[in-house]
LUMGUDREN-152926 format. One record per residue (C-alpha): y, z, x. Coordinates in steps of 0.001 Angstrom, whole numbers. Example, Ala and Ser with C-alpha at 12.3 -4.5 7.8 and 13.67 -1.06 7.14 Angstrom:
# LUMGUDREN-152926
<atom <-4500 7800 12300>>
<atom <-1060 7140 13670>>
# end
This chain:
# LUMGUDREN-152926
<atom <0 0 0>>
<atom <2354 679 3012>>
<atom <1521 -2841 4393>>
<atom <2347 -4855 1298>>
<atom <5659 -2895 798>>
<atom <6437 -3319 4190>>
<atom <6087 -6920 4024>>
<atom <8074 -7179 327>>
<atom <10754 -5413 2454>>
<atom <10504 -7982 5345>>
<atom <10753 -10506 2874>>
<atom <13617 -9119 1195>>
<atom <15722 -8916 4341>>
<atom <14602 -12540 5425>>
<atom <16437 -13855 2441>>
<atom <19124 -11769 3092>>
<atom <19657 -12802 6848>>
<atom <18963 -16399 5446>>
<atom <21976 -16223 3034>>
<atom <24157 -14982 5408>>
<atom <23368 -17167 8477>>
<atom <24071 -19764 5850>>
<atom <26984 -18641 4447>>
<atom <28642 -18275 8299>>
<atom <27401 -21723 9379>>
<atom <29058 -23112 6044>>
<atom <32374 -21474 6735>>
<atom <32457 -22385 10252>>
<atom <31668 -25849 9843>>
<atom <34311 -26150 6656>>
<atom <36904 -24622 9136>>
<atom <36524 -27028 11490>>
<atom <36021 -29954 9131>>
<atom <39725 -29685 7828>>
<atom <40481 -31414 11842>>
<atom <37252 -32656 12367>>
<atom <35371 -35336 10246>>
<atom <32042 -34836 12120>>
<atom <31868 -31537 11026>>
<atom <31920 -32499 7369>>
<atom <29014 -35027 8101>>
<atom <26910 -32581 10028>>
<atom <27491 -30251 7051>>
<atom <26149 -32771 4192>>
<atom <23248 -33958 7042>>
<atom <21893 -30441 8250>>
<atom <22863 -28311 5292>>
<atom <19083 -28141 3509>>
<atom <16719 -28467 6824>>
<atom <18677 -26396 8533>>
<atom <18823 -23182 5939>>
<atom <14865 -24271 5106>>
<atom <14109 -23603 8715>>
<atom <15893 -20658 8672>>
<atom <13855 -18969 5777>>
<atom <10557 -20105 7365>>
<atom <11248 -18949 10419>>
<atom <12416 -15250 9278>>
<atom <9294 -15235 6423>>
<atom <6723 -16068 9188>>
<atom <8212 -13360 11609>>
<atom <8156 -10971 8573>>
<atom <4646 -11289 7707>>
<atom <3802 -11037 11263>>
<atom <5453 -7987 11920>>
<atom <4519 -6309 8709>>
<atom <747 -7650 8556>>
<atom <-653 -6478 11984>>
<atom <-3896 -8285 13171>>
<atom <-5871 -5073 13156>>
<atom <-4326 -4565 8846>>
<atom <-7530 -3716 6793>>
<atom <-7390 -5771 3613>>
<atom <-5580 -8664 4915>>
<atom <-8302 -10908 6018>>
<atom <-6501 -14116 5163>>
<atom <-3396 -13474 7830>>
<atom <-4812 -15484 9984>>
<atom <-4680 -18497 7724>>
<atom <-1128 -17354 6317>>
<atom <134 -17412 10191>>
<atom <-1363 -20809 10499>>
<atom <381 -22337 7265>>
<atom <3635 -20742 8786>>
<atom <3181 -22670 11545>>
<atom <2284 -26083 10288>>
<atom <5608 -25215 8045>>
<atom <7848 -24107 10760>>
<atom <6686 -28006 12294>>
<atom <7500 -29569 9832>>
<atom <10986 -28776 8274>>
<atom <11536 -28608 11943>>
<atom <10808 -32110 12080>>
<atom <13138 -32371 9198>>
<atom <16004 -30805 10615>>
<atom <15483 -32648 14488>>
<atom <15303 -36320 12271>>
<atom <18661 -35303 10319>>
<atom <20356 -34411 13678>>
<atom <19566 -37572 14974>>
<atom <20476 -39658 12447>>
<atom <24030 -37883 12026>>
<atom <24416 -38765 16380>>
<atom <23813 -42088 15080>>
<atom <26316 -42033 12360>>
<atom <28865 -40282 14716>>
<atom <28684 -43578 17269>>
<atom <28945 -46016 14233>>
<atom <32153 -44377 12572>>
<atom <33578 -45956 16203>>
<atom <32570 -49034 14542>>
<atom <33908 -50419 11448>>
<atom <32836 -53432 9790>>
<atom <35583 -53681 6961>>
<atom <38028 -55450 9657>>
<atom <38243 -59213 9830>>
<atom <36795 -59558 13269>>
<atom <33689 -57141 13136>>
<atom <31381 -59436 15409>>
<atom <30736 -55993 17882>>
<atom <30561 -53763 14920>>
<atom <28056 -55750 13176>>
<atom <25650 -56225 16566>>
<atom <26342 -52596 17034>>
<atom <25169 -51503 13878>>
<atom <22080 -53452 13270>>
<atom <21071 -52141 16841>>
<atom <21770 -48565 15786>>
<atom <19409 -48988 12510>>
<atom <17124 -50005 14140>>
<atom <17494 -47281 17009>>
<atom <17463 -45066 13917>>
<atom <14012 -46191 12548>>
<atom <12411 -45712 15894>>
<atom <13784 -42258 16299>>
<atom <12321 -41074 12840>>
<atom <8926 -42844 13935>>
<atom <8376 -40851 17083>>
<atom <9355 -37832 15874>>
<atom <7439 -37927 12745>>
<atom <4048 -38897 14984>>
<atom <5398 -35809 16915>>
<atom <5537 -33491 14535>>
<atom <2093 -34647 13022>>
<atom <443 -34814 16466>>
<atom <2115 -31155 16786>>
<atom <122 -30289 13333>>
<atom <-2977 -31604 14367>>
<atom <-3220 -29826 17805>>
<atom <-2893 -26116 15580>>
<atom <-6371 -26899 14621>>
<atom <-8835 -25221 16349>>
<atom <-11557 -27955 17946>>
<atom <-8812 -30661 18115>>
<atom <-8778 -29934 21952>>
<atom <-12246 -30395 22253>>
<atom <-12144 -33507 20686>>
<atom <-9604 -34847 22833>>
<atom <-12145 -35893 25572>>
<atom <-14239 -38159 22759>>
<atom <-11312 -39163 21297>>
<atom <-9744 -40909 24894>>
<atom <-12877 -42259 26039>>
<atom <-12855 -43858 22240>>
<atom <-9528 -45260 22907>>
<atom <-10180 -48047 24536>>
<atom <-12201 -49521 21332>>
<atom <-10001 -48069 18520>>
<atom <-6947 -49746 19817>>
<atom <-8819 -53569 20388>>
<atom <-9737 -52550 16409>>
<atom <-6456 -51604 15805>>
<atom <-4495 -54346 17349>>
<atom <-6654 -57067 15587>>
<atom <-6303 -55444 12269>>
<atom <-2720 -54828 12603>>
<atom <-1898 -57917 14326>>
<atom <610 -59073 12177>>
<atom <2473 -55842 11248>>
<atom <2791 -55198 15106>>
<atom <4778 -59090 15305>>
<atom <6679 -58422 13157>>
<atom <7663 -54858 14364>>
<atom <8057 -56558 18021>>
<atom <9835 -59404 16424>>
<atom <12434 -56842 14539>>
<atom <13191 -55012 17764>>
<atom <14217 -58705 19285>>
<atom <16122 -59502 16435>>
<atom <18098 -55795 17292>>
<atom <18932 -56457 20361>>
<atom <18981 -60115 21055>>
<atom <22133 -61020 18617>>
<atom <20953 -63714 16500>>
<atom <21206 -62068 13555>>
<atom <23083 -58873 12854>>
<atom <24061 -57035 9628>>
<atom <26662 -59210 7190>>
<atom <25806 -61866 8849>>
<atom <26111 -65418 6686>>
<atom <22767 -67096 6698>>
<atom <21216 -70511 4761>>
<atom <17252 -69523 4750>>
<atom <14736 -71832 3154>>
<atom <17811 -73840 1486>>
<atom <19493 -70391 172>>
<atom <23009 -69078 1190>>
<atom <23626 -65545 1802>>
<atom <24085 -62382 4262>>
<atom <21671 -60148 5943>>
<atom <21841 -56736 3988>>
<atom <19118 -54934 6170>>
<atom <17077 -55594 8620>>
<atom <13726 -52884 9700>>
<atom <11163 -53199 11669>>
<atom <9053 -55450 9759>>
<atom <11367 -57596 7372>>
<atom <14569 -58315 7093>>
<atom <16334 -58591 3318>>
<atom <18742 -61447 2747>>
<atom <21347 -60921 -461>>
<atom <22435 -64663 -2184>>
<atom <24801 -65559 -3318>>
<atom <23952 -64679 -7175>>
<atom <23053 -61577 -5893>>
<atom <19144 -61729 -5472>>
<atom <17565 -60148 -2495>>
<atom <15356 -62687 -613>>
<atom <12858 -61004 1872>>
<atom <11210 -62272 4791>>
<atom <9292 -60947 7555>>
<atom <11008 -60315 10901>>
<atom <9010 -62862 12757>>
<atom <10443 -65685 10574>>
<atom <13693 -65070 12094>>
<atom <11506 -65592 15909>>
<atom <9944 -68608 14876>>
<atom <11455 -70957 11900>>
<atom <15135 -72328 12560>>
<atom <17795 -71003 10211>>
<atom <21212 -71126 9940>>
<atom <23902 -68251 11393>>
<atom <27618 -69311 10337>>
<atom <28730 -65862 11877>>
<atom <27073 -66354 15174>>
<atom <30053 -66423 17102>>
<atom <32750 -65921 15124>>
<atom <33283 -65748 11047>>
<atom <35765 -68959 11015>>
<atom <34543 -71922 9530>>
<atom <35143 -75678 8695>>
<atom <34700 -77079 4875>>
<atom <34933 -80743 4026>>
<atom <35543 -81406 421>>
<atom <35264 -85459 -299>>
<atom <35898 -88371 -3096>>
<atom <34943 -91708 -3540>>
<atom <37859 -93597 -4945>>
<atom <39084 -97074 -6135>>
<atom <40890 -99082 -3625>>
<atom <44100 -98207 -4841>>
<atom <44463 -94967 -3449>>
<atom <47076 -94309 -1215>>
<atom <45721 -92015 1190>>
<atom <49181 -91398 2690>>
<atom <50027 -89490 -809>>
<atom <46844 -87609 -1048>>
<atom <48449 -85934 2185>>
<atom <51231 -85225 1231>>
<atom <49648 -83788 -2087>>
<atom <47116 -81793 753>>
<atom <50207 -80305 2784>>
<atom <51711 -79417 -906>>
<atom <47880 -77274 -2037>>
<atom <47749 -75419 922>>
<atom <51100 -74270 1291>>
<atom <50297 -72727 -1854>>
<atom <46880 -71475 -974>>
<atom <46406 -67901 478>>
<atom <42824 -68609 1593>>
<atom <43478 -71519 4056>>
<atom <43717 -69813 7246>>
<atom <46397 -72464 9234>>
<atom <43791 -73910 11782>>
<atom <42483 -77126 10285>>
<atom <44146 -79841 7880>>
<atom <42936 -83181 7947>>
<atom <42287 -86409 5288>>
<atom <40310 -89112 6700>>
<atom <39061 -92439 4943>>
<atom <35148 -92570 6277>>
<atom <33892 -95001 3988>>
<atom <35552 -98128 2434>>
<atom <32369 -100391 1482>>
<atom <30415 -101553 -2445>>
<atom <34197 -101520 -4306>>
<atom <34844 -97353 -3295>>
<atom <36778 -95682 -849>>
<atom <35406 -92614 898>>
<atom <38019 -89681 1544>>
<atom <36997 -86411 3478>>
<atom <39406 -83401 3961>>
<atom <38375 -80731 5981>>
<atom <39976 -77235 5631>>
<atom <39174 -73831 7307>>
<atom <39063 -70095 5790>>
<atom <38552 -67189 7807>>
<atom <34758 -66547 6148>>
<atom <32131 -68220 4315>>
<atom <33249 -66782 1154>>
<atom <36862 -68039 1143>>
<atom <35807 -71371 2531>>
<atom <33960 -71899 -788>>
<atom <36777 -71024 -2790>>
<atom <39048 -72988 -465>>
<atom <37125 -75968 -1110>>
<atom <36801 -75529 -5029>>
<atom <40396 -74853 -5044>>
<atom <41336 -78027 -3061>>
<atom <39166 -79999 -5024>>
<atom <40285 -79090 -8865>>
<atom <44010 -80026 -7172>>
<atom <43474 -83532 -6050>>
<atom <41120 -84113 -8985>>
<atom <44450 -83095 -11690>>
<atom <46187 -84685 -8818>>
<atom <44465 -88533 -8950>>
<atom <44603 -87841 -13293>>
<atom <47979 -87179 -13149>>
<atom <49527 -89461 -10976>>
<atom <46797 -92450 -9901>>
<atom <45085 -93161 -12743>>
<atom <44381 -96432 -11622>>
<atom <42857 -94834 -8437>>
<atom <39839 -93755 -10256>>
<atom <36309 -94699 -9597>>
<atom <35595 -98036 -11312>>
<atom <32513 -100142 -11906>>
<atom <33232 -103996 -11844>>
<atom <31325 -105960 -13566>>
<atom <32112 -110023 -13354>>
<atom <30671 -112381 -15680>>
<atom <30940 -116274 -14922>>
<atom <29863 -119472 -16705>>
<atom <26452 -119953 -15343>>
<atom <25530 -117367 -17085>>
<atom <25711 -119565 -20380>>
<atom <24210 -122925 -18637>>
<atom <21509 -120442 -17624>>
<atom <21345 -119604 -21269>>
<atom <21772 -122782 -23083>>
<atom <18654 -124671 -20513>>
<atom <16516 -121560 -21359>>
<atom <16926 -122330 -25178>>
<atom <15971 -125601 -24682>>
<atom <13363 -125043 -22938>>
<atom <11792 -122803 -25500>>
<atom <12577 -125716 -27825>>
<atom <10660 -128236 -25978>>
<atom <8052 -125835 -25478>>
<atom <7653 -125480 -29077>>
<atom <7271 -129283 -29679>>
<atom <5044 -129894 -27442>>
<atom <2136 -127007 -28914>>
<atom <2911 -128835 -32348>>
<atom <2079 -131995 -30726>>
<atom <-922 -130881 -28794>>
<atom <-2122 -129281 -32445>>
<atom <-1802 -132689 -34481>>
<atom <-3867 -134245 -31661>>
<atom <-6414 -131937 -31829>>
<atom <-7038 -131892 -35807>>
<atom <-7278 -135602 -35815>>
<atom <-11010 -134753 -33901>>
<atom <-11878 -131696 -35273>>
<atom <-10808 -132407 -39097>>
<atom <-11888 -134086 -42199>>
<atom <-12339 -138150 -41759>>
<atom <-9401 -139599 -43700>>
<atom <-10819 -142351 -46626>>
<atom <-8101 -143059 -48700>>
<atom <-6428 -146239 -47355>>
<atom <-9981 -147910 -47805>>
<atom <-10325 -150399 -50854>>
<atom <-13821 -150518 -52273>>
<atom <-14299 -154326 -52123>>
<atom <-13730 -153686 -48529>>
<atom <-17336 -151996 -48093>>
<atom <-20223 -154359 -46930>>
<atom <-23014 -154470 -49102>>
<atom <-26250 -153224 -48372>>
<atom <-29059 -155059 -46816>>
# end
């Protein structure tokens, strides 16, 4: 009876301690969060694993020291003192995975990628996910490897288990080829820069930017905002498109096919007048070429530039609506036309083909008098009876 109220009492003061370690740590890291914005982020990362290791750790050293080994009645402390253990791994696990991640966070905040030239910030941040998944990996096999060593006989079967290895991991690399590809392939696509996060992609025909990439796939978000996903090692081995490689500027040609009567020295003048207007165009390129002139149409390109793939498209749908209200308004005659030109041969061609068919007639009546005058009745009529020899 002593032991068990000695150990509600342990108990009792764990929770207390508990509360009040976390009630300091929350006031110290609020004071210093009013200067300090890391502080407020280690707060909202640490604030559960940390007070959860906390308890465990006090609970565990107050069953220990209430419960002695030699305790009569208590012959299950060995296997509470165990589960304390595997628990104290764990959340410590926890708490060592949320640390990390916040040291990750800390060295992105450097990094922003709502500025128009975020090139770095987007290479650095795919890196630093990716860092980030690794990190939780290793210390999650830690922490289980860590469990699995508490059992007793797990160092005996260490010896079997190495000489074993050599098999299991032939076995394991041929079952898992794939899956270890495409982890290899995601860790290239980290740190080798041809794809980063935000990045403007066209994969298998579809336009879009990279929303994620992990270790094993890499998630794509279109333009009507599906997600397309595709394993890492398609970005290793099929060509794609990157239109934010180097740099997010690009080049948009919008283009008509027009009557001859355009004046192409207007439509530039008309050009110079839309994007004046325009607050997408970004100044660098302005130019209206004729690139086709052949079967009765003239060809006109204009290339424009935007400072992303986004306002390029509405660049181009802009510039396009203009010069189409544009041509309506003041060319009329400029638009496309089919000719069509019909000359008099046309009714020779006509009037020989009707007789034609009009001979052809005539000549199956013909052939069908001919051929009744051999296959029908003999005609007796014009015969006069006195004209019949008698007979013999």
């Amino acid at each position: 009876m002593d032991t068990l109220l000695r150990l509600l009492v342990a108990i009792g003061i764990a929770l207390l301690v508990t509360a009040a370690a976390a009630l300091v740590l929350h006031l110290v890291l609020r004071t210093i969060a009013r200067r300090e914005r890391w502080a407020a982020v280690l707060s909202r990362r640490t604030k559960h694993p940390a007070r959860t290791v906390l308890l465990v750790a006090l609970l565990w050293t107050a069953f220990t020291t209430s419960v002695p080994h030699d305790a009569e009645g208590y012959p299950w402390r060995d296997e509470v003192s165990h589960a304390f253990l595997i628990a104290t791994i764990a959340v410590g696990c926890w708490l060592a995975c949320q640390i990390a991640i916040f040291l990750e966070d800390l060295g992105l905040h450097r990094y922003r990628v709502d500025v128009p030239d975020n090139r770095v910030a987007r290479r650095i941040r795919t890196q630093v996910l990716i860092i980030r998944r690794l990190t939780v990996a290793v210390l999650v096999i830690i922490a289980v490897g860590a469990i699995l060593l508490t059992f007793p006989g797990v160092e005996a079967a260490g010896a079997s288990v190495l000489a074993s290895a050599g098999l299991i991991s032939v076995v394991a690399g041929l079952a898992a080829q794939s899956t270890l590809g495409n982890v290899f392939a995601g860790m290239q696509l980290a740190f080798s820069g041809s794809i980063r996060v935000d990045d403007v992609v066209v994969v298998e025909q579809q336009w879009g930017r990279i929303e994620e990439i992990t270790l094993t796939y890499v998630v794509v978000h279109l333009w009507d905002d599906r997600r397309f996903v595709l394993p890492s090692t398609y970005f290793t081995s099929t060509p794609f498109e990157n239109w934010t490689r180097t740099g997010s500027e690009l080049l948009g040609a919008v283009e008509f096919d027009l009557d001859w009567r355009i004046s192409p020295t207007e439509m530039r003048e008309e050009l110079d007048r839309i994007l004046s207007t325009s607050t997408i165009w970004d100044g660098r390129t302005k130019v209206l070429q004729v690139t086709d002139a052949v079967s009765g149409l003239v060809r006109v390109r204009i290339l424009v530039s935007a400072p992303d793939a986004g306002g390029l498209f509405d660049l181009r749908c802009y510039v396009r609506e203009e010069m189409v209200e544009w041509v309506q308004r003041e060319h009329p005659d400029a638009l496309p036309r089919q000719r069509v030109q019909v000359t008099q041969g046309t009714e020779r061609v006509g009037k020989r083909r009707a007789r034609t068919d009009e001979q052809d007639a005539a000549l199956f009546r013909e052939g069908d008098e001919r051929a009744a005058l051999f296959t029908g009745p003999i005609q007796t009529s014009g015969i006069r009876p006195e004209e019949i020899p008698p007979e013999r």
